[in-house]
C-alpha positions as a Python dict, from the first residue, in 0.01 Angstrom:
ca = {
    (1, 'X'): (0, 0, 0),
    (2, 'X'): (-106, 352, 124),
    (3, 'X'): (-456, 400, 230),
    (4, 'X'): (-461, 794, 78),
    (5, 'X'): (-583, 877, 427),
    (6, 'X'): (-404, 1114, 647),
    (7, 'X'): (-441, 1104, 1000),
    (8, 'X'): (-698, 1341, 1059),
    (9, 'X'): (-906, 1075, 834),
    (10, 'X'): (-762, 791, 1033),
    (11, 'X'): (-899, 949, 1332),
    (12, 'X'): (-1226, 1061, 1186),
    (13, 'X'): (-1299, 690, 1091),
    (14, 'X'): (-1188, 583, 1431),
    (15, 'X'): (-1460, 839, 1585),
    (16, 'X'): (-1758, 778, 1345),
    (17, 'X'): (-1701, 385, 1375),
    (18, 'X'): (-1813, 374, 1690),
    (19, 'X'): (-2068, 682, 1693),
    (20, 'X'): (-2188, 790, 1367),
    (21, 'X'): (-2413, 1071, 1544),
    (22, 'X'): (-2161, 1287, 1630),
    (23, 'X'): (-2174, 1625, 1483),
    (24, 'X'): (-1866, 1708, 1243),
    (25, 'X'): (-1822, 2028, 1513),
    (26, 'X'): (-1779, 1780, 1780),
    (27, 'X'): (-1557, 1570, 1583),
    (28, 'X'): (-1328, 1844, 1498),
    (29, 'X'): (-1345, 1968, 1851),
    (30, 'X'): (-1185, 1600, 1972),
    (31, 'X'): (-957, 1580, 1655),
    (32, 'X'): (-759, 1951, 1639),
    (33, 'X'): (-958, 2073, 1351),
    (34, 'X'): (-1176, 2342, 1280),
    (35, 'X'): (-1536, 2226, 1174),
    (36, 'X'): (-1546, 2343, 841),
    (37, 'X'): (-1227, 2100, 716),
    (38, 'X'): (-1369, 1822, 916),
    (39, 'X'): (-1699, 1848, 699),
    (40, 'X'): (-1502, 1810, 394),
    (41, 'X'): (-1296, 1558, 509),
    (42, 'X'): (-1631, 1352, 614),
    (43, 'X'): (-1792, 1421, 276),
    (44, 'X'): (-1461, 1286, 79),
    (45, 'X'): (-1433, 995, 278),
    (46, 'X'): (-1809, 901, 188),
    (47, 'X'): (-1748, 1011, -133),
    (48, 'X'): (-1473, 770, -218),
    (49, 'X'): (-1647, 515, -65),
    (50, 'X'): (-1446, 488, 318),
    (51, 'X'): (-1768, 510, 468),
    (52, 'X'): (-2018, 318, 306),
    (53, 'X'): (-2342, 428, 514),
    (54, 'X'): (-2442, 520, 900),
    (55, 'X'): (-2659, 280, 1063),
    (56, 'X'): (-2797, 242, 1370),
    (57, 'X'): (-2682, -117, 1526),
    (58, 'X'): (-2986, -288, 1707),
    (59, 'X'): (-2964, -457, 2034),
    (60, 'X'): (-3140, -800, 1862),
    (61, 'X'): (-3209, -955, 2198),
    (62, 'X'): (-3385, -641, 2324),
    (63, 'X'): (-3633, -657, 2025),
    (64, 'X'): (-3665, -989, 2043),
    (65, 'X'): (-3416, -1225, 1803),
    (66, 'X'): (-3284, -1422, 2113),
    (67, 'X'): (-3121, -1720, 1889),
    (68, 'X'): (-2803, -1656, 1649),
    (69, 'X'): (-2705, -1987, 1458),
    (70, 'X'): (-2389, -2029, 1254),
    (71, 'X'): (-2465, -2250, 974),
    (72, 'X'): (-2193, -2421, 739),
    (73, 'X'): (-2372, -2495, 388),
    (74, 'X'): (-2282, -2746, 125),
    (75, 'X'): (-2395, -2741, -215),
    (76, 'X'): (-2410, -3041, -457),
    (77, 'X'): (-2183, -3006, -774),
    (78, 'X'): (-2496, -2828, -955),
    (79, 'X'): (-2518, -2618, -719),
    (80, 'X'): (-2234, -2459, -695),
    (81, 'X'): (-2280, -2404, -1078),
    (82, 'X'): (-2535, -2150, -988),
    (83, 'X'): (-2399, -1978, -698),
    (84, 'X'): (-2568, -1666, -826),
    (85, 'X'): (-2865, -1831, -767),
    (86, 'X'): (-2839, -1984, -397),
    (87, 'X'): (-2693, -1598, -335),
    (88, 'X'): (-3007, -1460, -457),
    (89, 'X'): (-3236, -1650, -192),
    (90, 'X'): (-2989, -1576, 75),
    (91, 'X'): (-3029, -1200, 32),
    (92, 'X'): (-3372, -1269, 13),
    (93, 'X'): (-3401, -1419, 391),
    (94, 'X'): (-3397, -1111, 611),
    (95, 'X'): (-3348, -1387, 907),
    (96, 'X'): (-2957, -1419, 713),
    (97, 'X'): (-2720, -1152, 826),
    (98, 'X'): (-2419, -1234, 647),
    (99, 'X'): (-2331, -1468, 412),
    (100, 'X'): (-1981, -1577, 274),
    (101, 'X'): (-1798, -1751, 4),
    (102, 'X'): (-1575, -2041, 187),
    (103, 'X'): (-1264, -2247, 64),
    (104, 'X'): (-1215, -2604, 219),
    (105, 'X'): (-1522, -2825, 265),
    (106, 'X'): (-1804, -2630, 326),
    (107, 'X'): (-1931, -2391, 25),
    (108, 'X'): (-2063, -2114, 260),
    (109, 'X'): (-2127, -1960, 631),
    (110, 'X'): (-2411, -1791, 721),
    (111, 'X'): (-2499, -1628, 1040),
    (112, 'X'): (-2917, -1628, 1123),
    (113, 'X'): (-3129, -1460, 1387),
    (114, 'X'): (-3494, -1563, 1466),
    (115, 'X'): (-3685, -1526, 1783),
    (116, 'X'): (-3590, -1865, 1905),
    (117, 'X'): (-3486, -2239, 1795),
    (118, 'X'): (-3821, -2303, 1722),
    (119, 'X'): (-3811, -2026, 1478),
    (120, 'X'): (-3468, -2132, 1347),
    (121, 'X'): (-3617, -2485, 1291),
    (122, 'X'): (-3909, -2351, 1087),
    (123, 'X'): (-3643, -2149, 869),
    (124, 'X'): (-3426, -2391, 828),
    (125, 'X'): (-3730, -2648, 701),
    (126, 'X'): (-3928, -2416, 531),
    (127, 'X'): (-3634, -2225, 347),
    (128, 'X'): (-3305, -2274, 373),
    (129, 'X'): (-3313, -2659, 323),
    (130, 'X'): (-3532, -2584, 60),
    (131, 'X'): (-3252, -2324, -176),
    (132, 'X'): (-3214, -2602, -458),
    (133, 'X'): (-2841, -2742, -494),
    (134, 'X'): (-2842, -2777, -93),
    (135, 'X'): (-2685, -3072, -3),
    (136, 'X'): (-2578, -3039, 357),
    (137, 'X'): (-2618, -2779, 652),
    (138, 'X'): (-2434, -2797, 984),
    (139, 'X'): (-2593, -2561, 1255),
    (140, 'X'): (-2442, -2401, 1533),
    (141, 'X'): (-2652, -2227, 1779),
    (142, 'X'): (-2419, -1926, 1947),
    (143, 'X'): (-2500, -1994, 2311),
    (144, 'X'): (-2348, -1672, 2401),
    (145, 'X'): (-2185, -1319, 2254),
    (146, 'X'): (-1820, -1262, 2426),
    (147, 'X'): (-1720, -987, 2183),
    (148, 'X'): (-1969, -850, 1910),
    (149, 'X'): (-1857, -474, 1741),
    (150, 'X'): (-1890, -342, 1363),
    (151, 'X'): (-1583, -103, 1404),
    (152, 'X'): (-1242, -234, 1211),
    (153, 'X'): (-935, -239, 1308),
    (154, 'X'): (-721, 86, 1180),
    (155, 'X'): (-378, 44, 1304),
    (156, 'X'): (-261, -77, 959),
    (157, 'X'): (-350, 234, 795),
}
């Protein structure tokens, strides 16, 4: 399946991935293009939905979320007759970073932040355990990052 990208695109993605910042003028600089073309290529590929937003990533130890925690969730039969609804409260915890669908024998995996396993403990008492049609949660605390990045492979395109 082609991507509809070209490879000035390809590398454009490859550049902002890593440093959204950068000025389109710098970006063409590094890429062969003039700035003007690089612009418009930038504004298509948000336009079409390529780039979906610029973020700044924060450094969560530095401000203070010291504990990650991997948790596998199982819901009871009702409960996975409202997934909407155990969806809802996740994207309601801003302590849950992501949050995905599983096949096999857990429903869902979520990855959590808090200050500290005493905070996870709380959370995981006071809400997560708490989301009705819960019926089991497996933790995993992370006790340490090898490899962490947001930018995607691109050597398919």
């Amino acid at each position: 399946m082609s991507s509809g990208l070209d490879e000035y695109e390809k590398k454009i993605l490859a550049i902002l991935q890593v440093d959204a910042s950068r000025s389109s003028a710098d970006i063409a600089q590094e890429i062969g293009l003039s700035q003007a073309p690089c612009w418009r290529r930038i504004q298509r590929l948000k336009d079409e939905g390529y780039i979906r937003s610029e973020v700044c990533v924060l450094d969560r130890r530095k401000i203070g979320l010291r504990a990650q925690v991997f948790a596998q969730v199982k819901l009871t039969a009702h409960g996975r007759a409202n997934l909407s609804q155990f969806a809802d409260a996740m994207n309601a915890f801003p302590e849950v970073l992501d949050c995905y669908v599983l096949m096999g024998s857990v429903d869902f995996m979520l990855r959590i932040v808090t200050e500290d396993i005493e905070a996870y403990e709380r959370f995981f008492f006071e809400k997560l355990s708490q989301v009705p049609g819960v019926q089991e949660i497996n933790s995993m605390v992370a006790l340490s990052e090898i490899k962490f990045t947001t930018a995607l492979p691109l050597v398919h395109l």
